[in-house]
C-alpha positions, 0 to 999 in steps of 0.5 A: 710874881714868885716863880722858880729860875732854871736853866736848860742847854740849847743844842750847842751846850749852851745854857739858856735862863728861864723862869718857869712859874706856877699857879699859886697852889702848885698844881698847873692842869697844863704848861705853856711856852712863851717866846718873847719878841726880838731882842727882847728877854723873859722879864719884859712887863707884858710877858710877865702880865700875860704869864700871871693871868695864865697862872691864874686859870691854872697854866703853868708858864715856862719863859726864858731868854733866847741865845745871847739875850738877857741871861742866856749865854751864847752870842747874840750875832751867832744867832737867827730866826731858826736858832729860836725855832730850836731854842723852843724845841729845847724849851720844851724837851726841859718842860717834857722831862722834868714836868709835862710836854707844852700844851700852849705856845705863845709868841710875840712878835717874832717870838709869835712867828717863831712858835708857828715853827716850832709847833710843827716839831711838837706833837704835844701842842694843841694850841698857839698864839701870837701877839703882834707877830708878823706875817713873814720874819723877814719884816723885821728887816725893817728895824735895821734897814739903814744898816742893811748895806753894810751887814751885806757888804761887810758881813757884819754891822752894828745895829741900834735897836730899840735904843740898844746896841747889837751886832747882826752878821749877813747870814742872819738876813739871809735866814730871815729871807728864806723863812715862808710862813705861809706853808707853816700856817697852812699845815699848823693843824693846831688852834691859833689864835691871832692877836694885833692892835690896829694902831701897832707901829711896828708890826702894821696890822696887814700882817695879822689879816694876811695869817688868818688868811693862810690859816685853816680853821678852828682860827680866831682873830681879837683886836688889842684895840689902843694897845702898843706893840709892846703892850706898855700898857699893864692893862692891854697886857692883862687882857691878852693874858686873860683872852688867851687863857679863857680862848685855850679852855677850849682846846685844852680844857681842865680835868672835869674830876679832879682829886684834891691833892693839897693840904689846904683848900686855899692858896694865897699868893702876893709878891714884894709889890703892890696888893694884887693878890692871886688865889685859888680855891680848890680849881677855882681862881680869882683876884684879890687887891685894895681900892686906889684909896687904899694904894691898891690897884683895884684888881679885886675885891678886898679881903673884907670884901671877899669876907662880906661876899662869903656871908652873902653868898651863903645867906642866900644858899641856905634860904633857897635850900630851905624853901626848896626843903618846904616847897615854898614860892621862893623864886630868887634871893637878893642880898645886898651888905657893906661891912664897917667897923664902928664903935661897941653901943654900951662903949664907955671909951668911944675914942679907944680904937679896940672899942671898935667891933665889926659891923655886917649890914645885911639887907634881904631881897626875897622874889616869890608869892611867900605870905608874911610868915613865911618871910620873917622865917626866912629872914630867921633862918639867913641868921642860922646860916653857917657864915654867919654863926661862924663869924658870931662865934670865937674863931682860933686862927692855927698860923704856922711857917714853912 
């Protein structure tokens, strides 16, 4: 997914890798934080997932790497839980100032716990959610419990987490014990949202039973159903994207009026992988892709598809604005096309390819107590629909690079 890298400082100087990337036309109605979850980085696949899907409902996602993680300078053993709290604050000074204070904060994992923190330091948050996040930050302990009487005995150990090595220093366990998220939830005074899978390893799911518990209202609950903790899966890590986009329409809903500020009325966006392409007409967003057949991944419809459904959709606007002109019966419209290309008839080279034209079948379904003069006029005025003269007429196509 295109997306701009960027850095920003931490409060010591430090600079810190991000990615902030952009609905498809530019133009975010709001922005999110993402944290990601322990030791992890900003280019894990489901945080990437879940930003394009937030992308697509026209929420801008800035995600970046915590101190000493991935491309971010500063050494991992000097870090804690409460230098990612001051890590998302410093996220969402750079979002302030050179764009727009966050709107959402996401987290998973600890990074879910991390943003309850971090919430109460900025006012421009009205929604937060988490994803797998435990209860208390100190549950983490768990990954390095064999190495726990070393790091106290000897100040610092090196742990193996998740197959990678890092060195943990004593006074980063002694953060983690003293950080009571209770009082954090009970005093939010934002929307949470809560989601866990109930098969989740890691983070077993009393945690997220023992934050709802904590939290006041308005608070939500959805189970990632057969989802992992670290949502491997690209289709549990969609489903959270969509979720938490379609959850936060509630709490920050887009501009009713909205002024067109572009050039073009539709934006079209598809990076160097696959053919899942995103686009946005006007504020409306959808999804486009090939079948598996085709190498696609079936996300959407085809460009073909999306060319038939036009034709479809306008066929039966403009019968209804007829009957409605006339005040005739027509109580609902029904059309049903596939589009193939087949051989011109009167083709004198039917194995020449360019002898083959395009085919649009359109079958009419007319619900309403209409006689028969009144449907065969009907079923003339679908052809004189705009779609369709348009597709029966020469087309110029002006491309041009930018």
């Amino acid at each position: 997914m295109p997306s701009q890298k960027i850095e920003f400082q931490n409060g010591k100087g430090e600079k810190l890798a991000a990615r902030l990337e952009l609905p498809v036309d530019q133009r975010p109605y709001a922005y999110a934080l993402f944290a990601h979850c322990f030791t992890c980085n900003k280019n894990l696949s489901a945080v990437r997932n879940i930003s394009r899907a937030l992308n697509m409902k026209g929420i801008a996602v800035l995600r970046f790497d915590f101190t000493g993680l991935g491309e971010s300078e500063g050494n991992f053993a000097d870090t804690n839980f409460s230098s990612n709290v001051e890590d998302l604050v410093w996220a969402a000074r750079y979002l302030e100032t050179h764009h727009e204070a966050p709107a959402l904060l996401v987290g998973h994992a600890l990074g879910g716990a991390a943003v309850i923190c971090a919430a109460h330091e900025l006012p421009s948050v009205k929604a937060v959610a988490t994803i797998g996040a435990p209860y208390s930050p100190n549950h983490i302990s768990h990954l390095i419990a064999e190495n726990i009487e070393a790091i106290e005995t000897e100040g610092v150990a090196r742990v193996n987490i998740g197959g990678r090595p890092f060195t943990v220093k004593r006074q980063f366990l002694e953060d983690i014990r003293e950080k009571n998220l209770e009082k954090k939830l009970e005093t939010l005074g934002r929307a949470l949202l809560i989601l866990h899978a109930p098969q989740d390893l890691t983070v077993e799911i009393s945690n997220a039973a023992r934050m709802y518990r904590a939290a006041r209202h308005p608070k939500s609950f959805v189970s990632l159903d057969g989802a992992d903790h670290l949502l491997s899966d690209k289709e549990d890590s969609r489903y959270t994207g969509e979720v938490i986009a379609t959850w936060m329409s509630r709490y920050v809903p887009r501009p009713k009026k909205e002024a067109l500020k572009v050039e073009k009325e539709v934006a079209v966006r598809l990076g160097k992988e696959g053919f899942t392409t995103d686009v946005m007409v006007r504020r409306h967003s959808l999804t486009a892709d090939e079948p598996e057949s085709f190498g696609g991944t079936d996300y959407g419809p085809s460009p073909y598809e999306l060319v038939t459904a036009g034709l479809g959709a306008c066929t039966a606007m403009t019968l209804q604005m007829y009957a409605r002109r006339k005040k005739w019966p027509l109580k609902e419209v029904r059309v049903h096309l596939n589009h193939f290309k087949d051989h011109a008839e009167d083709s004198e080279n039917a194995e020449n390819p360019k002898s083959k034209i395009d085919y649009f079948n359109r079958t009419i379904e007319l619900d309403g107590d209409l006689d028969e003069e009144q449907r065969q006029r009907l079923l003339e005025i679908a052809n004189k629909c705009p779609v369709h003269k348009t597709l029966n007429s020469p087309i110029k196509i002006l491309s041009e690079l930018k």
